[in-house]
N, C-alpha and C positions, 0 to 999 in steps of 0.2 A: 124350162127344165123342172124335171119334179126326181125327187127321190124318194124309194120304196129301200126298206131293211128286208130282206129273206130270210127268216131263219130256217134252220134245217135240223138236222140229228143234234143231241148233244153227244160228245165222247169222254173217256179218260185219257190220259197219259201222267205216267208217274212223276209224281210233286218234284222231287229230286231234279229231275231231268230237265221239267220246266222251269227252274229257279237258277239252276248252274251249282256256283259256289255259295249261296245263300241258306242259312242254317233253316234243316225244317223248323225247328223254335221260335221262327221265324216268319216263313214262308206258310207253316200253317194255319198260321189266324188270317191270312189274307185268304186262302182257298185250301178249305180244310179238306185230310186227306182223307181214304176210305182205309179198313185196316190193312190192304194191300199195298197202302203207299198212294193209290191214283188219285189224280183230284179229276171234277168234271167240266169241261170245256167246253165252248157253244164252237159251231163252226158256220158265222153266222154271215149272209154274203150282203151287198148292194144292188142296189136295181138303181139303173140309171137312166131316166126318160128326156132324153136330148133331141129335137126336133123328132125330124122320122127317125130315130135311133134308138131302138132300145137295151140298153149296154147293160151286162152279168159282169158281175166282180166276183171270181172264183165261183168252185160248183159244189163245193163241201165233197164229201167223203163218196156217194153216189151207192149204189145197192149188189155190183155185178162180183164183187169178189167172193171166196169162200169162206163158207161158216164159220174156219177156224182162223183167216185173217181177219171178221170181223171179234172173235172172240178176246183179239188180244185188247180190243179196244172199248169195251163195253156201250156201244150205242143204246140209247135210248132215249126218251123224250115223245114227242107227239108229234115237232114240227116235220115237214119235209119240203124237200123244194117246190115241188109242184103246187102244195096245198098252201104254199106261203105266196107264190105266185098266182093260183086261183084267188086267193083272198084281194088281191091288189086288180083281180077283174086278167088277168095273163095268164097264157100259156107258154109252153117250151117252143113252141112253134111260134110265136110273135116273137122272139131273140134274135137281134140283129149281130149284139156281136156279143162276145164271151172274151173277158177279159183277164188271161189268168195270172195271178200276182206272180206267181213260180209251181211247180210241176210236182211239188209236193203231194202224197195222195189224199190228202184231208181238206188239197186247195183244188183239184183237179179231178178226185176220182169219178163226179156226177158227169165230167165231160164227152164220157161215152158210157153206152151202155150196150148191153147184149139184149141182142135178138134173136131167137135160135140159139145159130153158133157162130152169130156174126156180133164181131164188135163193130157199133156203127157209133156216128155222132150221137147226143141226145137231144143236140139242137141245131136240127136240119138245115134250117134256112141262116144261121149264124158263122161270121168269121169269129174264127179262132185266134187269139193276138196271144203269141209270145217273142221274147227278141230272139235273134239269132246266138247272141252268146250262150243266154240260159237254155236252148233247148239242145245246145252241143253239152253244156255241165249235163246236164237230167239224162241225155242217151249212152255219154258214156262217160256215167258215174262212177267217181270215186269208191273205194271198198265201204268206208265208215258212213255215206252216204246213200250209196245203194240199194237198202231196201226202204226209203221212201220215194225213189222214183219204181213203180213199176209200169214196166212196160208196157200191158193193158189199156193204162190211162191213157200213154203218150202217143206211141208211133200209129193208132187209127185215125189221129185225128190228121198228122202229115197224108196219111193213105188217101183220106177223104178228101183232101184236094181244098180245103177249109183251111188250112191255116196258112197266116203271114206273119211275117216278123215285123217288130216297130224298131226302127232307127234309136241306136244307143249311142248317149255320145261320149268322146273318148276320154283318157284319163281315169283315176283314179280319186278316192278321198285324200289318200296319202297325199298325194302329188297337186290336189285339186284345193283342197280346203274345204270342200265346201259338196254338196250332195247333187250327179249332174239330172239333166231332167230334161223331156221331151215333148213334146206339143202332142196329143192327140185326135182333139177337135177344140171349139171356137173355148170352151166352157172348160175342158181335163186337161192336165199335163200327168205327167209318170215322169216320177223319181226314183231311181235308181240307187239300190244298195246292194251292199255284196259281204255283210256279214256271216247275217243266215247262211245265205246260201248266193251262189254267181248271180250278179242282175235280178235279183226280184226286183217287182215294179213296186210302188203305190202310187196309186193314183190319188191325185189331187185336184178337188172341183170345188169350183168360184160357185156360192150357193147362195140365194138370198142376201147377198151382201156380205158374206163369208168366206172363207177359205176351209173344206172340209176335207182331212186327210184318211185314207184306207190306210189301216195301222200294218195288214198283213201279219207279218213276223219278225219287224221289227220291235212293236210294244204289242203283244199278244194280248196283254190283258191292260188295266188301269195299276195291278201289284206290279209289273214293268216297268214302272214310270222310274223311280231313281236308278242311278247309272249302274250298281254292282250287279244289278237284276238281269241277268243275261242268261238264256238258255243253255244249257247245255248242249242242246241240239244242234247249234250254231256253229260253222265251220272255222268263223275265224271271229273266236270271242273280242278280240281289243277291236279289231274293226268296226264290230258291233256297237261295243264301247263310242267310239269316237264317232260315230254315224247318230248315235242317241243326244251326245252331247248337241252336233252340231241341227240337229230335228229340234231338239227340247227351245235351244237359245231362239232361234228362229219360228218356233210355236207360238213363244212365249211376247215374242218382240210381233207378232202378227194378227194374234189370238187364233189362232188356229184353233177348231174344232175336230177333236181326235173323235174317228169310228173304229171301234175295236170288232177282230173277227171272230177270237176267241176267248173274252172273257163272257162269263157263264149271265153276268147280271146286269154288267154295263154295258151300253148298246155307244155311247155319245158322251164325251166329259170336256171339259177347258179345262186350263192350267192357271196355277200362279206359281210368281218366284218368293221362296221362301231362306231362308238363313243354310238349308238343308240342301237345296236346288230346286227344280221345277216339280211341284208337286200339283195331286189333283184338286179342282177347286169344284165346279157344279159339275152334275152326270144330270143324262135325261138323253129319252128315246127321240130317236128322230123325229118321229108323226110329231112331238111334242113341241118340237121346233119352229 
């Protein structure tokens, strides 16, 4: 097994937003803001090389929307998917499977693209993994959730005959204690939260003698790490809450190594417990691993 980082566009989304109840006074020295408020975000994915498998961990934001939906979010940077994927010696076409955390368009929108005036897969030869719960939340969304699924991203890929659903298992954290999670292949399992948003996955891979977790939107960044740090964005903030506790104790009791998708600087960090709670202790890029 080998693992490749992808990065791709970086974006904004305002500080506020992605802090929750957390004082900009605050929130600012961790990811300073622009005079609009935005701070900048990486939307940075996994490559996952498992025998003959080559597995995509979300597809970042993708290029097919209009000028003035990309306006709201000021992309820029240099990376893109394809050029992060030629650097690693890959194409779009070597993707065996595309693994999307949740249906978010910042996590899904490179999953299709237009041709003409056809929306088609972007990665031909690739199954599409979502569960079946999250892609009934994402089709028929919520009002206050609604415009981060757009429908663009999502229903071509059902059309396409390319996606399946990964077996979820039942319960809840309430009712569970504890965060459920499902086998993938020999090396990945997907962990299941439902703060953010219904059933996002993260996936988790045995790495060199590690345990390495895909943070998704549960800890967006490494400024996520103590508990009051919750998105605003997030559907059901104490859940989230209680989903972070029961991640951090279990990081920290296992030495998990956290891969973050959207902080802008840290790619990889471990934890320690401190008087505070689990805070961050080394950062370093994967290759460096």
């Amino acid at each position: 097994m080998k693992l490749y980082t992808i990065d791709t566009e970086l974006f904004k989304l305002d500080g506020g937003a992605m802090f929750g109840v957390v004082p900009k006074s605050i929130w600012n020295k961790l990811n300073p803001a622009d005079e609009n408020n935005m701070c900048t975000w990486a939307m940075r994915l996994l490559l996952i090389e498992d025998g003959n498998r080559l597995i995509l961990v979300d597809t970042g934001i993708g290029n097919k929307q209009e000028t003035k939906f990309f306006s709201h979010y000021y992309l820029h940077g240099t990376a893109t998917l394809e050029n992060s994927l030629k650097k690693h010696g890959f194409t779009k076409d070597d993707i065996t499977d595309v693994l999307l955390t949740h249906l978010h368009f910042d996590h899904c929108g490179g999953a299709i693209e237009r041709s003409h005036d056809q929306l088609i897969p972007a990665f031909k030869n690739a199954i599409y993994w979502s569960n079946e719960r999250h892609w009934l939340w994402a089709t028929q969304p919520n009002e206050r959730e609604k415009a981060s699924f757009l429908k663009d991203n999502i229903l071509p890929i059902q059309k396409s005959g390319q996606l399946q659903f990964i077996h979820t298992p039942a319960g809840s954290i309430e009712e569970t204690g504890s965060l459920g999670s499902t086998a993938f292949s020999e090396n990945i399992s997907l962990r299941f939260v439902n703060g953010h948003t219904d059933m996002m996955m993260l996936p988790q891979i045995r790495y060199k003698g590690k345990t390495i977790v895909y943070m998704a939107d549960l800890l967006p960044s490494t400024g996520h790490i103590p508990l009051p740090y919750v998105m605003a964005y997030d559907m059901f903030p104490l859940t989230t809450l209680q989903e972070k506790k029961v991640f951090l104790k279990e990081a920290l009791e296992n030495e998990y190594i956290l891969f973050f998708e959207h902080d802008r600087e840290t790619e990889c960090c471990t934890l320690q417990q401190t008087e505070r709670g689990a805070r961050l202790k080394d950062i370093f890029k994967l290759e460096d691993w």
